[in-house]
N, C-alpha and C positions, 0 to 999 in steps of 0.2 A: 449444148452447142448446135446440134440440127435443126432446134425451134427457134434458135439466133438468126444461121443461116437461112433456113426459110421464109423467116420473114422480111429478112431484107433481100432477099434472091426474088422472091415475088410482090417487093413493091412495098410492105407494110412497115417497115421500120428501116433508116438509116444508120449509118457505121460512122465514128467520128473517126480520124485521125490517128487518136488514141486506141481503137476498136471499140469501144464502148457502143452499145447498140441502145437507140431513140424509138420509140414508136411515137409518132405525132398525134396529140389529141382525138382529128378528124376519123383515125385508121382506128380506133380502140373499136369505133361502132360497127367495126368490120371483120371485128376477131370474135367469133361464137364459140361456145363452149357448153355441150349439151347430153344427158344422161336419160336413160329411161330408169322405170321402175316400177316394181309389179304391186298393183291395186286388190285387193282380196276382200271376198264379200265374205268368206265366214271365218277369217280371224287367221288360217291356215298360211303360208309360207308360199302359195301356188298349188300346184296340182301333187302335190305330194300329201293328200291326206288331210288333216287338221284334226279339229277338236271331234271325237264322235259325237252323231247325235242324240244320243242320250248317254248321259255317268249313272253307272251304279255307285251306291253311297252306304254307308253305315249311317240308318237315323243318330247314332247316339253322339255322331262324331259332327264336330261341323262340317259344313259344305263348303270346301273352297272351288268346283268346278263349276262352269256355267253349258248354257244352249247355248251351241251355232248353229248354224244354216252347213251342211253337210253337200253343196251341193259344187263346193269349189271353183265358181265361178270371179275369172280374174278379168283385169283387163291392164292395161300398161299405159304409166301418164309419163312422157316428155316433158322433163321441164331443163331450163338452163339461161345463159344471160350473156349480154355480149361484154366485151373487157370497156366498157364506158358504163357500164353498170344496168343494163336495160334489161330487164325479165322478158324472157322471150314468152309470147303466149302458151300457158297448157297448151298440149296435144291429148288428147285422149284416143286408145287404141282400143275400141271395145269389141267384144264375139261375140261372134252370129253365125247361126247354122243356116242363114241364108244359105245358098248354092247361085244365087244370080244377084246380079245389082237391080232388079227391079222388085227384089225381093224383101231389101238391106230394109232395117226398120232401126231409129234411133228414137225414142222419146224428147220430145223439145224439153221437158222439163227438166231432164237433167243440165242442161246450160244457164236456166234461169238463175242458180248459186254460182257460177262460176263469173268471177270479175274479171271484165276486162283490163287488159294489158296497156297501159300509156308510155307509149317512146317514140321516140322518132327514127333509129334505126338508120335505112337508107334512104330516107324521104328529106326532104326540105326543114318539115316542121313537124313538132309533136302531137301524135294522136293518138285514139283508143282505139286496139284490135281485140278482134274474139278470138278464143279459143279454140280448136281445131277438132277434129277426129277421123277417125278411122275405123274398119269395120275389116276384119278377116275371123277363119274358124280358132282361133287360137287367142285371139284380144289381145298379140303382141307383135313385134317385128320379124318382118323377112325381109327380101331384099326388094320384093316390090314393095310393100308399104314404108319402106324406108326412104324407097327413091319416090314415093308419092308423099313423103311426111316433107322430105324439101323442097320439092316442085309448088307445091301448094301451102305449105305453112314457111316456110323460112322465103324463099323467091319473092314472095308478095313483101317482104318488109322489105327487100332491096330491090325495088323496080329497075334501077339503073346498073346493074349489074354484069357486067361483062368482062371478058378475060383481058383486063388492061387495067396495067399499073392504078391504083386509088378507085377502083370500081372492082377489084375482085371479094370475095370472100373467101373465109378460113372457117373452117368447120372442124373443131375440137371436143372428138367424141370416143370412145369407146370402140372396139374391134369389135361390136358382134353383127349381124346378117346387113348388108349391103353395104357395107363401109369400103369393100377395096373396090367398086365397080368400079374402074376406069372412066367410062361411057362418062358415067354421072360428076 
């Protein structure tokens, strides 16, 4: 009942007569819906440990364990889609023990695999966007990388964007670090 009333309270769907609530075609491409999700290079759950780097074994018995990498190294990829069906580009949030942004180092080749994104979003006509990232000591969200993950990956797919009826956006996400800023 509150996602009913929101969205016809702020523009994005109408109310018949009957109460039955309409969201118009054009508004689908204006309702996002987006999750993160933690990335692990050695196999482990995040920073809680994972597989050791080396198993003791009985020769006699088989080997069902393997090598990981011990070094728990995560990062956090953003994905999610607007309600018209549009994959929103990856984000990628990766760590660095930078200490300054003249410092921050990404590898290009990690984007070379990554496919671009085709939709049209808040633009005119359909196109192909890249993928995104981010760099803090932890390779996840706070509430500054949060509010820099929409300023510069989400704002760009909606150039016309502004606090009035059929130009706003809805962001359909998860409670954790910068979600209640006001500000934002």
């Amino acid at each position: 009942a509150n996602w009913e009333y929101d969205l016809v309270e702020l523009g994005f769907a109408t109310r018949d007569p009957d109460g039955k609530v309409t969201i118009p075609p054009v508004q689908m491409y204006f309702i996002l819906n987006f999750d993160e999700t933690c990335l692990s290079m050695d196999g482990s759950a995040g920073r809680r440990g994972g597989r050791p780097e080396m198993m003791l074994h009985d020769p006699h018995l088989p080997y069902t364990g393997k090598h990981t990498c011990k070094d728990s190294l995560t990062a956090t990829l953003v994905m999610g889609s607007n309600a018209a069906g549009e994959a929103l580009p990856p984000h990628f949030q990766f760590q660095t023990k930078a200490t300054t942004e003249d410092k921050e180092r990404v590898r290009s080749e990690v984007f070379r695999f990554c496919p671009r994104v085709v939709g049209k979003f808040g633009t005119d006509n359909e196109r192909s966007w890249d993928c995104t990232f981010g760099l803090n000591t932890k390779g996840g969200m706070d509430d500054n990388e949060f509010e820099q993950y929409v300023m510069n990956s989400i704002l760009p797919l909606y150039p016309n964007t502004r606090d009035r009826p059929g130009y706003r956006l809805i962001l359909k996400c998860d409670s954790g670090p910068g979600r209640l800023q006001i500000e934002l």
